[in-house]
N, C-alpha and C positions, 0 to 999 in steps of 0.2 A: 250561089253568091260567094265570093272571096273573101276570106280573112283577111283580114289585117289587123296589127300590130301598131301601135301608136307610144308613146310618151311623152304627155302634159309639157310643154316649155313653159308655162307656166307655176304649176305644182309639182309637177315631180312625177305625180302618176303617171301608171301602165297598165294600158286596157288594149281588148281587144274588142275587136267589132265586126261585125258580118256586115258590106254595104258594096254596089256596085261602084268598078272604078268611076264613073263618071260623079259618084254623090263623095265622095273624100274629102272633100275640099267641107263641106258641109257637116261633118264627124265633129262633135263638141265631146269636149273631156267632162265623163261622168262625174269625176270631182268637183271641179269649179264651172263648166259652163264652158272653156274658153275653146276656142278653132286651134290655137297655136300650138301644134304638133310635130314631131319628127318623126317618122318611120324607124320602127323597131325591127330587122332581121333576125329570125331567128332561125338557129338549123335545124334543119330537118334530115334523120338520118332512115334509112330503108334498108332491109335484107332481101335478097331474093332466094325462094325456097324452090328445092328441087333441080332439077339438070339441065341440060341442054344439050341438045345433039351436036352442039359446034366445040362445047368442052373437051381437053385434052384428056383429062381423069389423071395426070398423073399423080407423082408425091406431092405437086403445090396445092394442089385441091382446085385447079381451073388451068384454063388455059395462059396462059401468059410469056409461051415460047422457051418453056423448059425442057419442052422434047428435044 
């Protein structure tokens, strides 16, 4: 099931909720009660570990057309 992110246009509150797209529209603010919500984005950052056989190795630390 997907997260999402919401903020109250009501109160002010910021929750998150586990719920299928199709049930969203249905999501009430744990504060007050109310439906009336905006979507929150938040970033998400990732590293990836270890090599790749397509990486250059050079001095930039990957490929990126330094050779």
């Amino acid at each position: 099931m997907p997260t999402y992110t919401f903020r109250c246009e009501n109160c002010g509150e910021e929750y998150t909720t586990f719920t299928f797209y199709s049930k969203v529209e249905e999501v009430k603010c744990p504060q007050c009660g109310s439906k009336e919500k905006e979507r929150v984005y938040k970033k998400v950052s990732f590293s990836v570990q270890g090599g790749s056989s397509t990486s250059c190795g050079g001095s930039c630390g990957g490929c990126s057309g330094c050779g």
